[in-house]
N, C-alpha and C positions, 0 to 999 in steps of 0.2 A: 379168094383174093387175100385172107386174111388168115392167121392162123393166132388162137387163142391159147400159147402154152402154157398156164395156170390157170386151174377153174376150178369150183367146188359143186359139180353139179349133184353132190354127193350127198350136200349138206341136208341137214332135217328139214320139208319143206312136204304142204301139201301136194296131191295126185294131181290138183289144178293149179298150183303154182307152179309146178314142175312142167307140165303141159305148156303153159304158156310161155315158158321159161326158152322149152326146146322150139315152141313155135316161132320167136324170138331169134333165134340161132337162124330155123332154118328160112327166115325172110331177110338176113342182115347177108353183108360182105362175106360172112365165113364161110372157111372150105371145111378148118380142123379145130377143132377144140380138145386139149387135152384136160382131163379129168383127175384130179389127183387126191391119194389118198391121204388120209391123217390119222386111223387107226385100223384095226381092222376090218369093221362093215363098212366104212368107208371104203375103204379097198377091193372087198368086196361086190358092194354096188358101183363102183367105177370100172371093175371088169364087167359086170352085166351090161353097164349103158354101151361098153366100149364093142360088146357084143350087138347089142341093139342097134344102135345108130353107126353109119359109115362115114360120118363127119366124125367120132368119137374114137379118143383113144384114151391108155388109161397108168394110171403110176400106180405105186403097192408103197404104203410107210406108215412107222408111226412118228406124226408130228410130236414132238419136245413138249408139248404142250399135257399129249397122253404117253408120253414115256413109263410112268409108274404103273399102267398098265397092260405094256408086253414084258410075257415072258415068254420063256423059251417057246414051250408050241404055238405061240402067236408070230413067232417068227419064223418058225417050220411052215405055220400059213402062208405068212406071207413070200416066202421065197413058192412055195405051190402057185401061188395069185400070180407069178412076175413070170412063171413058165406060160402063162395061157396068152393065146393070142392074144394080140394088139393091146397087150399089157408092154410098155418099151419103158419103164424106168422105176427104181427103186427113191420113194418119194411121197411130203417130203419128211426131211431128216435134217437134224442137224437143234443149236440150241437155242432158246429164250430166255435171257436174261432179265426182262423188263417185266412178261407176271411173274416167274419162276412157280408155276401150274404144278410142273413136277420138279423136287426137288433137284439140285445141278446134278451131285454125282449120277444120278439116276438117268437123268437130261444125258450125262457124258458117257455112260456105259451105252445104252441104247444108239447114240449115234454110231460109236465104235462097231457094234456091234451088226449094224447096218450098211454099214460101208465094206465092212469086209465081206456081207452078205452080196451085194453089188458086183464088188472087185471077183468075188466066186463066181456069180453069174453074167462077169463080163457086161456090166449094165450102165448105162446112166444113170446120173444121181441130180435129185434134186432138192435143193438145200436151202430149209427156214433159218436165218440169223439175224436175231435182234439183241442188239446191248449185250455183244457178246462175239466182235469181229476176229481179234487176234485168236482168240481160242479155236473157234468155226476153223480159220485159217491151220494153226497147227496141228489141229487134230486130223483135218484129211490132209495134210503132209504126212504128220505120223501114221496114219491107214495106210499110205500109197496110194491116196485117189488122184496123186500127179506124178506117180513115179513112170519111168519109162518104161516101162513093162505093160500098164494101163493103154498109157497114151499107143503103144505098137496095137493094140486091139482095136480101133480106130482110123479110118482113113483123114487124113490128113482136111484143114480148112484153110479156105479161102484167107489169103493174107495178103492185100495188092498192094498194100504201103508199107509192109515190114514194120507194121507198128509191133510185133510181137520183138522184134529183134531191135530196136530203138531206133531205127533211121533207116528213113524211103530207102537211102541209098542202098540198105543190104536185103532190099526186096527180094523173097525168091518165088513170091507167089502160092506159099503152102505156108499153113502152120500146124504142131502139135494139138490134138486135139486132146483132153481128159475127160470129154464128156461130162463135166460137174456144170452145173445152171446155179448161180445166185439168183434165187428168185424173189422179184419184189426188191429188186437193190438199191439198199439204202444206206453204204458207206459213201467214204469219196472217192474223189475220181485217181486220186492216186493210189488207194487199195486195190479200186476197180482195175486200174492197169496193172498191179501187182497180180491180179487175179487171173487177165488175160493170157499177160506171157507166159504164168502156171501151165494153163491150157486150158482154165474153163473161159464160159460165157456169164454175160450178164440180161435177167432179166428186167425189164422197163415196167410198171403197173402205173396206174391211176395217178398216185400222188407229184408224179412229174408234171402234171397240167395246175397242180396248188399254186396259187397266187405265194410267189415268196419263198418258193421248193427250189432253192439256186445252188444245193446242194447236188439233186438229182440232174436238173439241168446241167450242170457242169460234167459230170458223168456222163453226160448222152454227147454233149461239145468235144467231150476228150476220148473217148472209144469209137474206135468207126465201126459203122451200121453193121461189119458182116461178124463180129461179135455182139451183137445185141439181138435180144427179141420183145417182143411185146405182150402183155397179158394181162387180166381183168385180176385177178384173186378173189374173181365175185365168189358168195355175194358181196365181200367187204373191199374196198379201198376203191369207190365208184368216182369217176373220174369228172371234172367240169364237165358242163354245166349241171348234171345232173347230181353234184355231190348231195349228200342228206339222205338220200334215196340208194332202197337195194342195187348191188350192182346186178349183172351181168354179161356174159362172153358177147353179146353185141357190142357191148358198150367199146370194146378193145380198138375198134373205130379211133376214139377219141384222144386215146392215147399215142395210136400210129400217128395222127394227123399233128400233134404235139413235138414229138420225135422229129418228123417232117421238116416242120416250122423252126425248131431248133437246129437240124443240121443245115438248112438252105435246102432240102431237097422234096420234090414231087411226093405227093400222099400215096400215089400209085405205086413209085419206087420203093417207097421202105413198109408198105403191104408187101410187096412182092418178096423182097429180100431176106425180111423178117420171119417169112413164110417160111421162103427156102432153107434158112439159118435154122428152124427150129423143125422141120422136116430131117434134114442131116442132124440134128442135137438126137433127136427121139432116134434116127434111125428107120424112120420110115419111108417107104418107096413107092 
């Protein structure tokens, strides 16, 4: 029913954490949990799980976080990692302005560098940005991760209100797809439509259920459902009631029902949609 496109099942975690973690998954709502990488063994073990389990699938990147330590044959890995089955996206990428882990330029070379590696293998991207919106922004303009050349590699999405084209009235029921995912989106809502008509998507995590989050909320009010999706970013950014505590890909429940509650619509519906929204993002059939 539910589809978790952000997850770290990746992350350093005992044989029995991990165990119960998937045991977790496989008694909750979920049909898909994406796994996504942040460096290399990271990426690495998120193609094994992607292998492993059939509710799993898997990204290839190095987070902003570890940028100062890919080099070149770390990237030569990872486009190897992004050919293997049920690996659907290069991820994630992009920068952090708020610890600056790895220096910026360092931060800006790496993302560059990874998007062109994407746009080579015709892939999804998926993109960390924190305290650092405009830049994120013109740097995949200047890549071409929304030029029309990208978006042609992509079958076209669901647009039933012409919100990509600014009014119902010039509905045509399709829009430009760029296959880019802001995940964990936390600008506003008029970036986020900035972002939309681009051709990416936006993803929803946890902190939209924060007492006082009427940032995020205005976001999910202003974008309709069939550019959005939902996802944990476990184990961090765990959603009411259970904040304080590890997250996980169950948990993503809580945030669909959120979303929900926020647009006026059924928990079943935007499980469903969010599902389908992030099935077509990854490219999976």
């Amino acid at each position: 029913m539910l589809f978790d496109s952000h997850a770290h099942l990746n992350n350093k975690m005992s044989d029995k954490d991990r165990a119960a973690m998937v045991a977790a998954i496989e008694a909750s709502d979920l049909d898909y949990v994406m796994d996504i990488g942040f460096d290399l063994a990271s990426s690495k073990l998120a193609a094994d799980h992607a292998a492993k389990y059939p509710w799993c699938y898997a990204a290839a990147g190095f987070h902003p976080h570890d940028a100062e330590n890919m080099d070149d044959m770390d990237l030569i890995m990872i486009k190897g990692l992004a050919k293997k089955n049920k690996v659907m996206a290069i991820g994630e990428i992009g920068l952090d302005f708020h610890y600056d882990r790895s220096p910026r330029d360092i931060q800006r070379e790496a993302f560059r560098k990874q998007i062109r590696l994407a746009n080579e293998l015709k892939m999804p991207i998926v993109i960390h940005s924190r305290e650092a919106d405009q830049e994120v922004m013109d740097i995949l303009k200047e890549e071409g991760a929304f030029s029309d050349e990208r978006k042609s590699w992509f079958p076209k999405r669901p647009d039933p209100t012409g919100y990509t084209k600014g009014s119902a009235s010039d509905a045509s029921g399709d829009a430009d797809d760029a296959r880019v995912l802001l995940h964990c989106y936390s600008g506003s809502a008029e970036l986020g439509r900035q972002y939309v008509k681009l051709g990416a998507t936006l993803s929803i995590a946890g902190p939209v259920t924060y007492k006082n989050n009427k940032k995020t909320i205005g976001v999910v009010e202003e974008v309709p459902i069939d550019f959005l999706l939902v996802e944990t970013d476990s184990p961090y950014l765990t959603p009411e009631p259970f904040r304080g505590k590890k997250n996980n890909p169950s948990l993503v429940e809580y945030t669909a029902r959120k979303v929900a509650e926020i647009k006026g619509m059924s928990y079943e519906d935007v499980a469903k949609i969010t599902k389908a929204n992030a099935l077509r993002f990854y490219g999976i059939k």
